[in-house]
N, C-alpha and C positions, 0 to 999 in steps of 0.2 A: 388224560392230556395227550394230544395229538403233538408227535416230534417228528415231521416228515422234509423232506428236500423244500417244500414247498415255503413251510414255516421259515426252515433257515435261509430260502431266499426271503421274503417276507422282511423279517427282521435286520437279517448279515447287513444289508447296505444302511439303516438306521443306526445299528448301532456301530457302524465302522463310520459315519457321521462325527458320531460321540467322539470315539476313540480321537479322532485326529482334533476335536475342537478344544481349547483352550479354555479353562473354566472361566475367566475372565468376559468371553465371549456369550455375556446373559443373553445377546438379541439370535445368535444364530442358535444356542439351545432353545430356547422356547420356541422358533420356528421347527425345529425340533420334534418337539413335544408335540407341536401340534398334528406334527406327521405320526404318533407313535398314537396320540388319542383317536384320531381319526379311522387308524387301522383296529384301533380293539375297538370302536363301534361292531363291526361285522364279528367278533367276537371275545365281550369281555371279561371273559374267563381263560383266555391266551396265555399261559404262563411264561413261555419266553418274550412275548411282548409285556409283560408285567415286569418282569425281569428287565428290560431295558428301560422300560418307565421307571424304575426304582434306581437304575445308576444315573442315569438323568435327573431325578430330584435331589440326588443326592452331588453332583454336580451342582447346580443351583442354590444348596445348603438346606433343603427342606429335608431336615432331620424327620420330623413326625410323619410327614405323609412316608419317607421312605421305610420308617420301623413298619409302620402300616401295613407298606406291601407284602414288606418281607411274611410278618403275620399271617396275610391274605397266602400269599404261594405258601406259605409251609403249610397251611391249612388245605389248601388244593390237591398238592403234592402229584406223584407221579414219577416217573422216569423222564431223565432232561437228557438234553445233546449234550456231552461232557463241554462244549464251550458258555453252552449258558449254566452247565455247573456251579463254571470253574467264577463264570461273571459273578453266580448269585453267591456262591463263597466269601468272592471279592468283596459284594457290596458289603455282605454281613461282619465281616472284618472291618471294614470302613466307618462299622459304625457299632464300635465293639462288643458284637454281639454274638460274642464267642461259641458259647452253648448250642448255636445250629450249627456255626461251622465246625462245631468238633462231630456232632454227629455223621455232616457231610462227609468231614474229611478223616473220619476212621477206617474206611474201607483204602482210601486211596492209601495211606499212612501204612496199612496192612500187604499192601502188596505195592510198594515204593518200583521197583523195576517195570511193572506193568503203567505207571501213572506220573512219573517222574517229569515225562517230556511236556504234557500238558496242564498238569497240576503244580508243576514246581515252586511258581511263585506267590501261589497262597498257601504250599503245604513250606515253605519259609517263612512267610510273614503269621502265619498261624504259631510255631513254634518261638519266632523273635514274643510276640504279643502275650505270648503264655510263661515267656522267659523262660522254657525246656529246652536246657542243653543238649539234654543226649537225645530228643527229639532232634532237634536242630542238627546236630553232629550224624544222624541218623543219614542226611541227604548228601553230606559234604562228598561221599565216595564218587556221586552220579556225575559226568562231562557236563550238565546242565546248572551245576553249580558254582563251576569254573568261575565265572565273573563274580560272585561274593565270595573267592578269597580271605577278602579282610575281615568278612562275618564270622569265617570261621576260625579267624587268625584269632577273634577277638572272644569268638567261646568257648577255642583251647585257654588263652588267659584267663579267662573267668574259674575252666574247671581246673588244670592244674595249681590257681592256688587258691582253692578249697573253697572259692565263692559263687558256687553255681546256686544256693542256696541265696545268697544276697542279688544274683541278676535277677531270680525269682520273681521276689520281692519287691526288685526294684522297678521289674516291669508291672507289677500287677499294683504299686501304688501310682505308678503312671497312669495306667486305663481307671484307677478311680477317682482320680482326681480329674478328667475329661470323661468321666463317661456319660454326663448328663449334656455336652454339647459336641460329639465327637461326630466330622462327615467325614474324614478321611484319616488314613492313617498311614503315613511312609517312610523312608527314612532314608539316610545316606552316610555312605563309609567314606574313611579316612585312613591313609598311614602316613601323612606327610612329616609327623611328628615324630617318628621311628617307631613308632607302634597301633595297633589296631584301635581306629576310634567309631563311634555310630552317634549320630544325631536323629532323633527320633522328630519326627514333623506331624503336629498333628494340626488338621486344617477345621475350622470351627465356621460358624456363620456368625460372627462379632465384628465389632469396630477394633481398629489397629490397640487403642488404650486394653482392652477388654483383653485383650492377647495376650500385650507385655505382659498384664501384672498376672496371667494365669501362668504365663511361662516363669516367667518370677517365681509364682509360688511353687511348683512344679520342681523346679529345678533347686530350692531353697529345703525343700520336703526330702529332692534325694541327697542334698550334703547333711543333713540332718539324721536321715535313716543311717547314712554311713558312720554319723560319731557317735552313734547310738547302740549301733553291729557290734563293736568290737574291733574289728578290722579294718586295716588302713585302706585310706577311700582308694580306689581304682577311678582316675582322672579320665576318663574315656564313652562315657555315656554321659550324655546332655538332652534336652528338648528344645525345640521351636513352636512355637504356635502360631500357626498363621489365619489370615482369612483364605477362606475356600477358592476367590477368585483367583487366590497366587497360587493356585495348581498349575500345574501346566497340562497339556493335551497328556492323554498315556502313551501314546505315541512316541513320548521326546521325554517322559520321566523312566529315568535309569533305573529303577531298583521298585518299580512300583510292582503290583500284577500284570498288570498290561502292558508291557514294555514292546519296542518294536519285534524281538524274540519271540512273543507268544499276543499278536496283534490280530484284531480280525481277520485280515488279510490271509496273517499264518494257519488259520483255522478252514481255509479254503470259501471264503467270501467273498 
């Protein structure tokens, strides 16, 4: 796989496209797409133009073509520009398919000072998604963690009173109960209530109905695990589930991987 200057101009303005458009926005994605098919004509075995094709169908909620890809690149393989790493980390989170991103993201994990600046926000949403605490508490020393404060406000509470075992759990009955319509995966903190809260938002390609009653069930499963545990429930994890279209651009999403922080732009595009 060729990862030359040439490639990341190629690509960088396509997908700083992406980055800024609003998933709502079906008509200026597929004009899009068309610029990203058109480019791998000349060659389509491109793995960072695959790679951009794959967060764009996954923008649009094409779950299947996007596992697809991912497949197709892991099967390619090769050495990537640490930005479209960091994207195809992203997507593979987004659509929780954790198993590549942990193999991605064991090296970075391994040497957190060398990787922190540009990995940071899928080597968080990797550890949130796996509900590993001392993962998680792992990044909180670095200045680049600074703005999730409340994450870690909220995985000291978990581990001092002895439920790092039930955030576990309680993540990993989340991802299976979405893991057969999961495109995106984010989330957002709180402490307006005087304590560390997180709302997990998982963005699906269904109708509004289809949502409610998954989040329903979702959220119905985790008070349920809790009178089941033993231990008294910890009122501070919840879910949403939305349609894909109510993303916003990464651009303008606070706590996603692509946040304005670590945006094309910031990648030298």
């Amino acid at each position: 796989m060729e990862n030359t200057e040439n490639s990341l101009e190629t690509w960088g303005g396509i997908l700083e496209n992406l980055l800024r458009t609003p998933y709502r926005d079906t008509a200026a994605i597929m004009k899009t797409e068309a610029q990203i098919y058109a480019a791998l004509q000349r060659r389509q075995d491109d793995v960072e133009g695959l790679i951009t094709l794959m967060f764009e169908q996954i923008m649009l909620g094409n779950r299947t073509k996007a596992k697809a890809l991912a497949y197709k690149i892991w099967e390619i393989g090769g050495e990537l520009n640490p930005v479209f790493e960091e994207i195809f980390t992203e997507n593979l989170l987004n659509l929780g398919m954790l198993d590549m991103a942990a193999i991605l993201l064991k090296s970075r994990f391994d040497n957190l000072s060398l990787n922190i600046a540009g990995f940071y926000p899928v080597l968080a949403k990797f550890a949130l998604m796996s509900g590993d605490l001392s993962q998680l508490l792992r990044l909180q020393p670095y200045t680049e963690a600074g703005d999730d404060a409340v994450l870690y406000d909220l995985a000291e509470v978990y581990k001092q009173a002895g439920n790092s075992e039930q955030f576990k759990n309680i993540s990993r009955l989340v991802l299976e109960q979405i893991s057969e319509y999961l495109c995106s995966y984010e989330y957002d903190l709180y402490d307006d209530r005087g304590f560390p809260e997180i709302e997990i938002i998982l963005y699906i390609n269904f109708e509004e109905a289809f949502c409610r009653r998954l989040e329903d069930g979702i959220n119905t499963k985790i008070g349920a695990y809790w009178q089941s545990s033993g231990y008294p429930a910890l009122d501070n994890f919840s879910v949403r589930v939305e349609n894909i279209k109510n993303h916003e651009a990464w651009d303008e999403t606070e706590n996603s991987g692509f946040t304005t922080e670590t945006s094309a732009s910031d990648w030298g595009f």
